[in-house]
C-alpha positions in Angstrom: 19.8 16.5 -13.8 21.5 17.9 -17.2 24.0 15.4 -16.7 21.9 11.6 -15.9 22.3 9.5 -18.9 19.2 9.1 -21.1 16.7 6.0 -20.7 14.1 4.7 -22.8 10.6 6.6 -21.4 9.0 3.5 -20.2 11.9 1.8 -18.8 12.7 1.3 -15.3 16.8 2.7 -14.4 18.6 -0.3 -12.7 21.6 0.9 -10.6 24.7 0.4 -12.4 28.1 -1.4 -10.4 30.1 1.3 -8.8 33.6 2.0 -10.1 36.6 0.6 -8.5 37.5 4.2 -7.0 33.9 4.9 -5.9 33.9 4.6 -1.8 30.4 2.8 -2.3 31.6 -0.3 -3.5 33.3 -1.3 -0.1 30.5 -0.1 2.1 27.9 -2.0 0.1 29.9 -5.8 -0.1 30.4 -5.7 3.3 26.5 -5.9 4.1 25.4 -9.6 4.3 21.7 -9.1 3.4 21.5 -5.7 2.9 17.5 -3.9 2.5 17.0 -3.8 -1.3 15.3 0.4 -2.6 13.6 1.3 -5.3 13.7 4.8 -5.1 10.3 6.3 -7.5 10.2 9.7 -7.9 9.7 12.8 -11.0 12.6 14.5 -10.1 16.1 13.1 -10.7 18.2 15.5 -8.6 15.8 13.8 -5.6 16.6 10.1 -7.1 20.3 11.4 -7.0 20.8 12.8 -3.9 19.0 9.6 -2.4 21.1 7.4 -4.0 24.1 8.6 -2.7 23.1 9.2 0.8 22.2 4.9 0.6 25.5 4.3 -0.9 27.6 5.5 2.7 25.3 2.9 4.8 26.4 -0.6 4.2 22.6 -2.2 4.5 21.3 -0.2 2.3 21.4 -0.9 -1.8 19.4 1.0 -4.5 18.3 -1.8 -7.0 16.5 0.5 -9.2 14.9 4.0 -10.1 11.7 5.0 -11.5 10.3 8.5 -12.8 7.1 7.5 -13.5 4.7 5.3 -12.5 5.0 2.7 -15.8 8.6 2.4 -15.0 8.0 2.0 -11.3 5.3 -0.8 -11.8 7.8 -2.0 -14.5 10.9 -2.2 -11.5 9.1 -4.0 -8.8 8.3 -7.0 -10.7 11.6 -7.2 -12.1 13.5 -6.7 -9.1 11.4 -7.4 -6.1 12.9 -4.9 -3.9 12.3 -4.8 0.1 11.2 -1.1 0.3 9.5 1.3 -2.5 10.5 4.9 -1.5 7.6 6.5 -3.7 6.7 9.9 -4.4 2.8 10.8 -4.2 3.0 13.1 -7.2 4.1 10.2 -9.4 0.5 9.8 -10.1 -2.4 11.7 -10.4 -3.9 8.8 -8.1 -1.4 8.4 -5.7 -3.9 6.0 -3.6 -4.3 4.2 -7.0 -0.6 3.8 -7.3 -0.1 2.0 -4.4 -2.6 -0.3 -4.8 -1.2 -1.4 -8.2 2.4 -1.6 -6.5 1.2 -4.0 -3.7 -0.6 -6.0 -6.4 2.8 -7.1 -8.0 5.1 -7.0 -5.1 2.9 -8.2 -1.8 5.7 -8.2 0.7 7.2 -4.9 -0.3 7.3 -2.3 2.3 5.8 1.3 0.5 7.3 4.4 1.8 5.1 7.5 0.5 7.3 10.6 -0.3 4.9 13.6 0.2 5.4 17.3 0.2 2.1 17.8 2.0 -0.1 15.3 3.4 -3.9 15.8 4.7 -6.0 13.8 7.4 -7.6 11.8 4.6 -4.6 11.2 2.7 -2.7 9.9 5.4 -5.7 7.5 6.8 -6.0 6.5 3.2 -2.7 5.4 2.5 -2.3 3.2 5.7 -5.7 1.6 4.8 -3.8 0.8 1.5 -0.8 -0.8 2.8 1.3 1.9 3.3 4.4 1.8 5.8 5.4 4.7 6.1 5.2 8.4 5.4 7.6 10.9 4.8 8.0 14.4 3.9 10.4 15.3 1.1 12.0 18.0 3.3 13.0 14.9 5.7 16.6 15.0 7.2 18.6 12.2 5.6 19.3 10.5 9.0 15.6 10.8 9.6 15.3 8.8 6.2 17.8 6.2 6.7 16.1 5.4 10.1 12.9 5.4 8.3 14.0 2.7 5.4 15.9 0.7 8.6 12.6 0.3 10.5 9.5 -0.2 7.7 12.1 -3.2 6.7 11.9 -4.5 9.8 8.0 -4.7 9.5 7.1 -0.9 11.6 5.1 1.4 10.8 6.8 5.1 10.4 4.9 8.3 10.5 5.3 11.9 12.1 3.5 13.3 15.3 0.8 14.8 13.3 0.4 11.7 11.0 0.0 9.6 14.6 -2.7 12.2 15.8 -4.8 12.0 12.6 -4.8 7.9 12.8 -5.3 7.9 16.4 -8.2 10.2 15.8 -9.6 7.8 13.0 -9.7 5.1 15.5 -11.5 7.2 17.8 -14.1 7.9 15.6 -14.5 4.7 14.5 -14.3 3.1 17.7 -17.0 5.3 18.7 -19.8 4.1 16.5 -22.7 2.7 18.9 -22.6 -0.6 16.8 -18.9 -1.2 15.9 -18.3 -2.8 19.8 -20.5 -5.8 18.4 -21.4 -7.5 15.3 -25.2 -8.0 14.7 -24.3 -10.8 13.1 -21.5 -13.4 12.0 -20.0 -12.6 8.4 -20.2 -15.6 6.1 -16.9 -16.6 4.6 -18.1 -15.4 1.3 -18.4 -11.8 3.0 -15.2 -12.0 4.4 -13.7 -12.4 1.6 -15.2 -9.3 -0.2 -14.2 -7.5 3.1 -11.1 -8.8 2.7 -10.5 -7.1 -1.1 -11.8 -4.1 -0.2 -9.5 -3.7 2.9 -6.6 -4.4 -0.5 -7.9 -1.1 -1.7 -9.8 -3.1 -4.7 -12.6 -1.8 -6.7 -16.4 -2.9 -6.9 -15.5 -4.2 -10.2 -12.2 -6.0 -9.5 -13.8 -7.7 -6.6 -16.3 -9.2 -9.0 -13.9 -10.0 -11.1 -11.9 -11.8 -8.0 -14.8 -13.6 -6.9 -16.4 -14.5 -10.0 -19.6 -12.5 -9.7 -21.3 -9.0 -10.8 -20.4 -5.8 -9.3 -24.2 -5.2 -8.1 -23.6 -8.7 -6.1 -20.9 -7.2 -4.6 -22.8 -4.2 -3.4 -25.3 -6.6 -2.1 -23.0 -8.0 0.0 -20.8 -4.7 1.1 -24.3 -3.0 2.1 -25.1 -6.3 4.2 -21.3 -5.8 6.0 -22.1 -2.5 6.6 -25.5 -2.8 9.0 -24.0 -6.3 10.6 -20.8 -4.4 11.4 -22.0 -1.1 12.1 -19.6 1.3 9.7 -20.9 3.2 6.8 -18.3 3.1 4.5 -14.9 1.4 3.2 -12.6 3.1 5.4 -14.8 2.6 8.7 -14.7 -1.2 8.0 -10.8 -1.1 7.1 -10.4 1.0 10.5 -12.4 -2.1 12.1 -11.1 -5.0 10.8 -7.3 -3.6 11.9 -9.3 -2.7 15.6 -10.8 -6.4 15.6 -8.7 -8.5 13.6 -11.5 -9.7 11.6 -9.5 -11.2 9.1 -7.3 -13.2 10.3 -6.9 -16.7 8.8 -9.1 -14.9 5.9 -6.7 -15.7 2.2 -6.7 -12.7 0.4 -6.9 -12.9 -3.4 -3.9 -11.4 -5.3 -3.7 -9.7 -8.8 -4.5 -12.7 -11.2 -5.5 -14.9 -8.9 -9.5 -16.1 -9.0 -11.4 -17.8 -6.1 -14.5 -19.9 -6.7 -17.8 -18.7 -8.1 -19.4 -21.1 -5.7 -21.2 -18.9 -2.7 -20.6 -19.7 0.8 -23.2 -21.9 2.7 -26.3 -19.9 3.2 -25.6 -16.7 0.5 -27.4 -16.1 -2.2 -25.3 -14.0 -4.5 -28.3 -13.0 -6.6 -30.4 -11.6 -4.0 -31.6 -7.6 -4.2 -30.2 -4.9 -2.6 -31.3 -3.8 0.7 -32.9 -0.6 0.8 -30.2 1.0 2.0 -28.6 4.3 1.5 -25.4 3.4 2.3 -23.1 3.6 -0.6 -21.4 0.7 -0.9 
């Protein structure tokens, strides 16, 4: 760590060619299309040792490091990598982090570096895009494996991680009303539904749509009786279980759909008297 060269503090850390003598120079040419890392984490002896265990596998390239979460947000829109290998410590809202990271790099595969994961957390992530989940005591050929296959579009977690999801469908699953809609959503509602499963806040989604955030709730606490959940992750959990939005266009960072309401919605109306908390 004494020895890394110093960077400005809000600047991401491209990787730097290898010298002629270094054995990573031939391994790396030789891969056509090899997967394209950003490695984000606080420590640099973990950035390090990651690096060079990437450097023996020919389809595997660090573009970029990060050590905090400016310069992370910083890399991925400068160099669009394939996978983000991201510790969960990075920021105090790891959940938050990842939402901000899929807002400026869609397609990128997110690979959460934890040192202990929960139930919650690991629901959580997944209902935030995440790919995959690791443990920073992982074995490096656990790791390489890991990188090879969220590329490829899987999903990688542990036994234990499987058992909590599993066990989040279940309960889902097992709501007497989630089996069958009371009621078709309106395309306005699916498209709320559709921010919200993007991990987006009251506020950005009324920003998104072009409406207030007490519309929004309107509309959530309207999702929630027709689809039988009672709170965000319940309807993320469903929408994966039914495919309910598929076909649906989900608005990205910057991007603003019409005010105008779908046929039939009336964005003004009141709340329901609900206690649901949208």
């Amino acid at each position: 760590m004494g020895n890394e060269p110093a960077k400005p503090a809000n600047s991401p850390q491209p990787e730097k060619p290898a010298s002629p003598a270094a054995p990573i120079v031939k391994a790396q040419s030789s891969a056509v299309n090899p997967i394209k890392v950003l490695i984000a984490d606080s420590q640099a002896i973990y950035r390090v040792g990651i690096r060079k265990i990437f450097a023996l596998e020919d389809d595997l390239r660090v573009v970029a490091q990060a050590e905090s979460l400016g310069q992370t947000l910083a890399a991925v829109s400068r160099f669009e990598p394939d996978v983000v290998l991201m510790e969960s410590a990075i920021s105090p809202n790891p959940a938050g982090a990842v939402a901000e990271v899929q807002k400026r790099v869609p397609n990128a595969k997110l690979i959460i570096i934890s040192g202990e994961s929960d139930e919650d957390d690991t629901v959580e992530y997944l209902r935030r895009g995440v790919r995959g989940i690791i443990k920073r005591c992982v074995a490096p050929e656990l790791l390489i494996k890991c990188v090879r296959k969220v590329a490829e579009g899987e999903t990688w977690l542990d036994n234990q991680g499987v058992n909590w999801v599993i066990e989040a469908y279940r309960n889902q699953s097992s709501h007497p009303a989630s089996a069958k809609p009371k009621g078709r959503l309106t395309d306005k509602e699916l498209l709320i539904v559709a921010c919200v499963t993007q991990g987006m806040k009251n506020k950005e989604i009324a920003s998104e749509v072009g409406t207030t955030e007490q519309v929004v709730k309107n509309y959530l606490r309207k999702v929630y009786d027709k689809l039988g959940v009672s709170d965000r992750l319940e309807l993320a959990l469903y929408c994966i279980h039914h495919r309910l939005l598929q076909g649906v266009k989900v608005p990205r960072s910057g991007e603003h759909v019409p005010s105008k309401p779908a046929t039939g919605v009336v964005p003004s109306e009141p709340a329901p008297a609900s206690g649901q908390k949208a």
